[in-house]
C-alpha positions as CSV (number, residue, x, y, z in Angstrom):
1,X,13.9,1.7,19.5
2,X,10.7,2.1,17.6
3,X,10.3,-1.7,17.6
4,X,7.6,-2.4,20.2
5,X,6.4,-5.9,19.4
6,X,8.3,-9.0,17.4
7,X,5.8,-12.0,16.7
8,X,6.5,-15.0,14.6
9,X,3.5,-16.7,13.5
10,X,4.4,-17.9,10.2
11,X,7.8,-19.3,8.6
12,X,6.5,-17.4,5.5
13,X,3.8,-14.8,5.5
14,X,2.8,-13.2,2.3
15,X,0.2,-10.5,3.3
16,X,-1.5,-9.6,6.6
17,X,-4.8,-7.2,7.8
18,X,-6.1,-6.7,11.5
19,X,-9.6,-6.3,12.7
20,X,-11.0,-2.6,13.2
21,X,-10.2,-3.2,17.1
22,X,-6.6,-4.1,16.2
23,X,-7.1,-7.8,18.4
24,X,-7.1,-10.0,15.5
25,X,-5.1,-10.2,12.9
26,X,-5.2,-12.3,9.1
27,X,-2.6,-13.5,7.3
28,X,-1.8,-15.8,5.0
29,X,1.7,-18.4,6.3
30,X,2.6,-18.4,2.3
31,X,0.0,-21.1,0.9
32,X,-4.0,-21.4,0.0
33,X,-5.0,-20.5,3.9
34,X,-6.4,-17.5,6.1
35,X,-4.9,-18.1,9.7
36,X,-6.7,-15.6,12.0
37,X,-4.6,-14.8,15.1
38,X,-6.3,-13.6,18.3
39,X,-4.5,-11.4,21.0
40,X,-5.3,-13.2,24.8
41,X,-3.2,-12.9,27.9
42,X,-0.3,-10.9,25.8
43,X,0.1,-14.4,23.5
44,X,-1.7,-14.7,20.0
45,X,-3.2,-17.7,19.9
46,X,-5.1,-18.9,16.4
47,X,-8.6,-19.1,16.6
48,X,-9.7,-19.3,12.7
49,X,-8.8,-21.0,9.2
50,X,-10.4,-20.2,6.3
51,X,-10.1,-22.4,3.6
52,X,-11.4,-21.9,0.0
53,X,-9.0,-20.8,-2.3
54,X,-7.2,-23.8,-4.4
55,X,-3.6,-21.9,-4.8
56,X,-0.9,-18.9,-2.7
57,X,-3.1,-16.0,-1.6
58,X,-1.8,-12.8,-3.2
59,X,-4.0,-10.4,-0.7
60,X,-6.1,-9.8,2.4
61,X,-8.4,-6.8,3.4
62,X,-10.5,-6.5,6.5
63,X,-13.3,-4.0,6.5
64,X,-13.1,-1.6,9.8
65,X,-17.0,-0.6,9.4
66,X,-17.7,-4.0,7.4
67,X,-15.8,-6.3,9.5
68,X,-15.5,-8.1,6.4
69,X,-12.3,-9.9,5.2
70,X,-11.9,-9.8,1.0
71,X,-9.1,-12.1,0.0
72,X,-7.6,-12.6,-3.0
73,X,-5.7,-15.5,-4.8
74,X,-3.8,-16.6,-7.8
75,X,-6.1,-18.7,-8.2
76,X,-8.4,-16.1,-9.9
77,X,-10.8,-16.3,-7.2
78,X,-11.8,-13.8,-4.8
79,X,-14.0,-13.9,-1.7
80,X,-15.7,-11.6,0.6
81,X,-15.8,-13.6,4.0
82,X,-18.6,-12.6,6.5
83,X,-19.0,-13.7,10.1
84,X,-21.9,-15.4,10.7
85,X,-22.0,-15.8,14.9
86,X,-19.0,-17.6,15.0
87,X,-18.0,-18.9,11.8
88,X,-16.5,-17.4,8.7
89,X,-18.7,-17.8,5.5
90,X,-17.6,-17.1,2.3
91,X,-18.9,-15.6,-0.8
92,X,-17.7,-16.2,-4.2
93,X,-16.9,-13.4,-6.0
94,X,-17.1,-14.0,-9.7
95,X,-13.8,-12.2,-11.3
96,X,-13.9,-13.3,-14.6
97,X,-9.9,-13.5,-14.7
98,X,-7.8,-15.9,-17.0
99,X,-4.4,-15.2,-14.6
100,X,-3.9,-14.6,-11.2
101,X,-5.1,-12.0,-8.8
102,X,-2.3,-10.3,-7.1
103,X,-3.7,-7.5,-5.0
104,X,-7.1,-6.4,-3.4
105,X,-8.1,-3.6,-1.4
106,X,-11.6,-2.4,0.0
107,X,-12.5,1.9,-0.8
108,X,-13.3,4.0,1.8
109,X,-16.8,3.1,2.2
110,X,-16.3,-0.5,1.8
111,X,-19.4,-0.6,-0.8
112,X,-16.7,-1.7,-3.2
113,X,-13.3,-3.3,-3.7
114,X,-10.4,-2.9,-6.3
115,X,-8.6,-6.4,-7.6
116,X,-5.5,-6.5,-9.4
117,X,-4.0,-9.2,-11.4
118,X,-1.8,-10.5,-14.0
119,X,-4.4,-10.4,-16.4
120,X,-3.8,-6.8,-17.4
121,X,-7.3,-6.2,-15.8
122,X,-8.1,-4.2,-12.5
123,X,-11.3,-5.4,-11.5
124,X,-14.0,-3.9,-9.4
125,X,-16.4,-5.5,-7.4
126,X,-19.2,-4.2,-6.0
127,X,-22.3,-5.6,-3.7
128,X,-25.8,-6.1,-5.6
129,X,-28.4,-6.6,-3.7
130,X,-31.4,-7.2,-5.8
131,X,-29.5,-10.2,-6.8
132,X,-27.6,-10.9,-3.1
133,X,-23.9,-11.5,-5.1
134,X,-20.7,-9.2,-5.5
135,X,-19.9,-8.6,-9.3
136,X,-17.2,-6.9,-10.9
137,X,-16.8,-4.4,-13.4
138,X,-13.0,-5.2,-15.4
139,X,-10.7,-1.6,-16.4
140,X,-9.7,-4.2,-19.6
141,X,-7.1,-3.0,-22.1
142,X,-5.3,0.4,-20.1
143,X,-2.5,-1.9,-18.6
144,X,0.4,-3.4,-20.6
145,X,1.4,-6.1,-17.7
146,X,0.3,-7.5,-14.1
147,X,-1.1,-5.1,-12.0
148,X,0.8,-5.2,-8.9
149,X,-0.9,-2.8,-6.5
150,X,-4.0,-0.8,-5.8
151,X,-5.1,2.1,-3.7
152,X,-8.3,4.0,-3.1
153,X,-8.7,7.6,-3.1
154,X,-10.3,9.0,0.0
155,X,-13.0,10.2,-2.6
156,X,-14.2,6.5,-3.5
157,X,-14.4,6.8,-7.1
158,X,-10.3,7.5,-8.3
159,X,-8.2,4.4,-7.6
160,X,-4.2,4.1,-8.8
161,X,-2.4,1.1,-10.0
162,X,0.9,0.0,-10.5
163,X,2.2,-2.4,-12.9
164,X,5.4,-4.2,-14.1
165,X,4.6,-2.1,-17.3
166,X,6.3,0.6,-15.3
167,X,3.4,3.0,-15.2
168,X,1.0,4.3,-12.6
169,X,-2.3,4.9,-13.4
170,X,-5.5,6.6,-12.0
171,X,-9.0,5.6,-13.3
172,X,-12.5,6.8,-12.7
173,X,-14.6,3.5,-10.9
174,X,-17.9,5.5,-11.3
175,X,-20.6,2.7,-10.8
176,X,-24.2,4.1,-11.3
177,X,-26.4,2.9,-8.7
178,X,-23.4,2.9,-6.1
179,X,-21.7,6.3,-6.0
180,X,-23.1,9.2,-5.3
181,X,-22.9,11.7,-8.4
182,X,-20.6,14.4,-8.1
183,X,-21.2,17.6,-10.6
184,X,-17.7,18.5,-10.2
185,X,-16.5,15.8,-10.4
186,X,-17.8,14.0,-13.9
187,X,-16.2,10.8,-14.9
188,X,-17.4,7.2,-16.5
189,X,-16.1,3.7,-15.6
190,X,-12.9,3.0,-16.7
191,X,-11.7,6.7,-17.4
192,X,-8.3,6.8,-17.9
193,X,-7.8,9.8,-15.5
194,X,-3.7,9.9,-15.5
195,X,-0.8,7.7,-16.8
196,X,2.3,8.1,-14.7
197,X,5.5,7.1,-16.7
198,X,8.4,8.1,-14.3
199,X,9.7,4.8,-13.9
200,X,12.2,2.5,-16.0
201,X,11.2,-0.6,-14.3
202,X,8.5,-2.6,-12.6
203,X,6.7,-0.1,-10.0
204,X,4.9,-1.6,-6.5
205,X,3.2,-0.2,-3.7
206,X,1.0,2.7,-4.5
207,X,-0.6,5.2,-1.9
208,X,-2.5,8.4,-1.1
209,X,-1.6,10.7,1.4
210,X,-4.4,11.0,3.8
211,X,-5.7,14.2,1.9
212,X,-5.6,12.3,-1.3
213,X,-3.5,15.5,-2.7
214,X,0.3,13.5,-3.1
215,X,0.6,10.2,-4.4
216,X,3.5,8.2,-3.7
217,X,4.7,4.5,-5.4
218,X,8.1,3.3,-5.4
219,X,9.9,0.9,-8.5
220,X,11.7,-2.0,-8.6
221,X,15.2,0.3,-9.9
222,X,15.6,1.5,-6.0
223,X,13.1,4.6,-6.5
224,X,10.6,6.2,-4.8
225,X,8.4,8.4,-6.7
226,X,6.1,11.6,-5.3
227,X,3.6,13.1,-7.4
228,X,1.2,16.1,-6.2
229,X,-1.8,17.7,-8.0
230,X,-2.4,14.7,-9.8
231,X,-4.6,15.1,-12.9
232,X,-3.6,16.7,-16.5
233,X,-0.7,18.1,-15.8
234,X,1.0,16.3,-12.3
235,X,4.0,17.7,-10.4
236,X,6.4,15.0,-9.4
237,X,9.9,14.0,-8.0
238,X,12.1,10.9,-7.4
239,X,14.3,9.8,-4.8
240,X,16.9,7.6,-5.8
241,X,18.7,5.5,-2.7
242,X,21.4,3.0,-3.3
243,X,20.1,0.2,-1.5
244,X,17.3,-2.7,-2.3
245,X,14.6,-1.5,-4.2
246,X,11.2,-1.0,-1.7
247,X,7.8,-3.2,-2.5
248,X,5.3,-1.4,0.0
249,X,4.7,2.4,1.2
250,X,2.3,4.3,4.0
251,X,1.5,7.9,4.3
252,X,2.4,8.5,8.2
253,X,1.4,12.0,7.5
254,X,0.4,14.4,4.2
255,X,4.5,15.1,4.5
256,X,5.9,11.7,5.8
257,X,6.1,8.2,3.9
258,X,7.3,5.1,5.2
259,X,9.0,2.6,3.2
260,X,9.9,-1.4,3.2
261,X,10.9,-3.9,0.9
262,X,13.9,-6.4,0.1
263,X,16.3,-3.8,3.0
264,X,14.5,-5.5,5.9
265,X,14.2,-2.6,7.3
266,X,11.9,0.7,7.5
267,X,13.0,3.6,5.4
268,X,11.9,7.0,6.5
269,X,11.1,9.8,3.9
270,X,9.8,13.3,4.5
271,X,9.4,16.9,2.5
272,X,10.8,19.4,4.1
273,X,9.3,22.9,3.8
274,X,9.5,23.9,0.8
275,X,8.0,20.6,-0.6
276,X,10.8,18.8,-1.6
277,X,10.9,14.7,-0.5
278,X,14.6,13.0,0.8
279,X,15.4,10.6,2.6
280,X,15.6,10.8,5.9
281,X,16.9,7.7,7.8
282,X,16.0,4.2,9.1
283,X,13.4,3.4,11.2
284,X,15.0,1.8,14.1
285,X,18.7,3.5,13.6
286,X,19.5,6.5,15.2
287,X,22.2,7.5,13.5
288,X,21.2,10.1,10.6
289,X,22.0,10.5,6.7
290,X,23.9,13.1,5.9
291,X,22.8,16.8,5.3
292,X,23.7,16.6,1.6
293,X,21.6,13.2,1.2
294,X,19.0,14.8,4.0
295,X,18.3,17.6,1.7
296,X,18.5,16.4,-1.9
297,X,20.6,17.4,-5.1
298,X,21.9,20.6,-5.6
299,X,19.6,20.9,-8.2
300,X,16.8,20.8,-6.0
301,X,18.5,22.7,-3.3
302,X,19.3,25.7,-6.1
303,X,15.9,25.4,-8.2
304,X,13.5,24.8,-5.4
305,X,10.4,22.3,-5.8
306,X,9.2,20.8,-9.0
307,X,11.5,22.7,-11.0
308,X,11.7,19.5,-13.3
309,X,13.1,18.3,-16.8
310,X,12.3,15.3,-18.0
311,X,9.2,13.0,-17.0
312,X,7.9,15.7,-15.2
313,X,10.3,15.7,-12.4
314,X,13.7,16.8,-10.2
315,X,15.9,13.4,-9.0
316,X,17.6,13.5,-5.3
317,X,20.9,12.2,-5.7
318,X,21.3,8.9,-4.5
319,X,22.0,8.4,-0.6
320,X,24.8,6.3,0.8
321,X,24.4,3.7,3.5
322,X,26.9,2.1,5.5
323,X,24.7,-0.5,7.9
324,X,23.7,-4.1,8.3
325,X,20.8,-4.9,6.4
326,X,17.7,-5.7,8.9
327,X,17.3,-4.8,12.7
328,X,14.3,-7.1,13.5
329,X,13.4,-8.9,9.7
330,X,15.7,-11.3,8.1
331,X,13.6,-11.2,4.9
332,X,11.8,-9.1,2.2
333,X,9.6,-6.9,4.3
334,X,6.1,-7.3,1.8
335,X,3.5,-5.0,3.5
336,X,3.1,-2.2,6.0
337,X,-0.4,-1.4,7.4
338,X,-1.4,1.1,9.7
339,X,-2.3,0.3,13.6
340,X,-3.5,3.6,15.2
341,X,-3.9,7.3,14.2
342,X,-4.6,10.4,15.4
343,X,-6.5,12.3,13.2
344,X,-5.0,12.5,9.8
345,X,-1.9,11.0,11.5
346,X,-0.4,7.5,12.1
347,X,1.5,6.8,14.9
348,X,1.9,3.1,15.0
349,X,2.3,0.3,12.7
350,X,3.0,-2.9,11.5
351,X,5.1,-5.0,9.1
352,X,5.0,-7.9,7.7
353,X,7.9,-10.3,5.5
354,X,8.9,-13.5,4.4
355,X,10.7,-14.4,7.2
356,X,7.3,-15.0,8.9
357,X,7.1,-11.7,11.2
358,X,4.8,-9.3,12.0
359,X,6.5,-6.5,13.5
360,X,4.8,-3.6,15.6
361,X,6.5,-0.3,15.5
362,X,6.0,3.2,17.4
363,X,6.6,6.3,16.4
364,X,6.3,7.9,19.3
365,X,9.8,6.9,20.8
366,X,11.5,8.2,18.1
367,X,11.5,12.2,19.5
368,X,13.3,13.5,16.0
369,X,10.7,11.7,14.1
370,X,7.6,12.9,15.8
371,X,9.2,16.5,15.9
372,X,9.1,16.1,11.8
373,X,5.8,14.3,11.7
374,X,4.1,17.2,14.2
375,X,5.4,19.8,12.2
């Protein structure tokens, strides 16, 4: 069983984060608070509360070089939260939002942070220190609905963005001053890199892989969508499943994804060697799709990777399941964040839902998973 560790801390919990040493951990129990958890003697035991924010909060980040915490809320507020010896102290982050934030996430170096909300608006926020106060820089006018999800290219200027517009996009976050200039690599604020329209419904979740070469995002119509040399002219492909649609996604690897959302329950995808993505089974089950949903459609199985029609892609068929929903969750599983690696590689994990668990899981006692994840 890849389930290591069950803790219920929460009836609800909305989002979560854990300290660069992995012995804390933040959440938010589904209203205006930060509880901080703190692992001693095998029992968490709750050792902070912040309290700032006037309404739910949407999202949590905590810095691993930092050791900052940025949360955001929908109460259009955001705030970077430093400890100061043993006390939390926050700092306002002026977001300039008429709607609420729904999603925050700090880059690579941590010298800035990406907001989304359902003003249209991602906003980036950035440190300046002749004036000791974050500010933010909006991406206004690009999105056609909320922004439901950011993520950071390992480069620190690209981030992506989903939206219930249906779309994905990538944009430049070039801040003069802040990033390094890159020859190669010329951009301004705000430049619309790529727009992704694959999907015919809302669209959650988005991720890099750990070389920043695949992108993956899944949408609310029970896909999950894989798109590789991102930039003018992307390569992508779906895989369509017949069970709940998926909110959250991690790269494991550059050629395995996990998956959770309204199932309750991890969902395992890979691509195989040629490239192509399928599903491959859930986490926690032992027993195996079968070869025909393993592998894809025989469109992709004739034609080979990327060999795509419309929208720029090839669509698995859809798989069949036959299970009871939910092994350890008994609601929506909203977030999925890595615990350990080993180098580009993720091993463990943890999940997080609204039936108030956090869930630890291990990859390493699933042998036909870490054969696929080696190789």
């Amino acid at each position: 069983m890849a389930v290591t560790a069950v803790h219920q801390l929460a009836q609800c919990i909305t989002c979560h984060a854990w300290s660069a040493d992995r012995s804390m951990v933040a959440l938010c129990p589904n209203n205006s608070e930060v509880h901080i958890y703190r692992l001693v003697e095998d029992k968490w035991e709750k050792v902070h509360v912040l309290q700032k924010h006037d309404q739910i909060i949407s999202g949590i980040d905590w810095g691993a070089r930092s050791n900052k915490i940025v949360t955001a809320s929908h109460d259009r507020n955001s705030y970077v939260w430093n400890l100061e010896r043993s006390e939390w102290v926050p700092t306002l982050v002026i977001l300039r939002l008429n709607r609420a934030a729904l999603c925050v996430q700090w880059s690579p170096k941590e010298n800035k942070f990406a907001v989304g909300s359902g003003a249209k608006t991602v906003c980036i926020c950035y440190y300046e220190q002749e004036n000791n106060w974050w500010v933010s820089k909006l991406i206004r006018k690009r999105h056609d609905s909320s922004v439901t999800s950011v993520s950071w290219h390992p480069d620190n200027i690209l981030v992506a963005s989903t939206s219930t517009d249906g779309k994905c996009r990538i944009f430049s976050t070039f801040i003069k001053g802040v990033d390094a200039r890159d020859p190669k690599k010329e951009s301004r604020f705000g430049e619309l890199i790529v727009q992704l329209d694959l999907s015919s419904s809302w669209t959650f979740g988005v991720k890099w892989s750990p070389s920043g070469n695949t992108l993956a995002y899944v949408g609310h119509n029970s896909v999950i969508y894989f798109v590789d040399d991102v930039g003018p002219s992307p390569l992508a492909q779906n895989v369509v499943f017949r069970d709940l649609p998926l909110r959250d996604v991690l790269f494991v690897s550059e050629k395995m994804v996990i998956g959770v959302g309204y199932d309750c329950i991890p969902m395992v995808f890979a691509a195989d060697e040629r490239g192509i993505w399928s599903f491959i089974r859930y986490l926690g089950e032992r027993k195996a799709v079968s070869s025909g949903s393993r592998y894809g459609s025989q469109f992709s199985e004739a034609f080979g990777k990327f060999y795509g029609q419309a929208k720029l892609g090839v669509s698995n068929d859809a798989v069949e399941t036959s299970r009871t929903r939910g092994v350890v969750h008994e609601n929506c599983i909203n977030s999925i964040i890595p615990l350990s690696r080993q180098g580009t590689q993720i091993r463990r994990f943890s999940t997080s839902g609204l039936d108030g668990k956090i869930v630890m899981w291990d990859l390493e006692t699933e042998q036909d998973l870490l054969e696929l994840l080696v190789h």
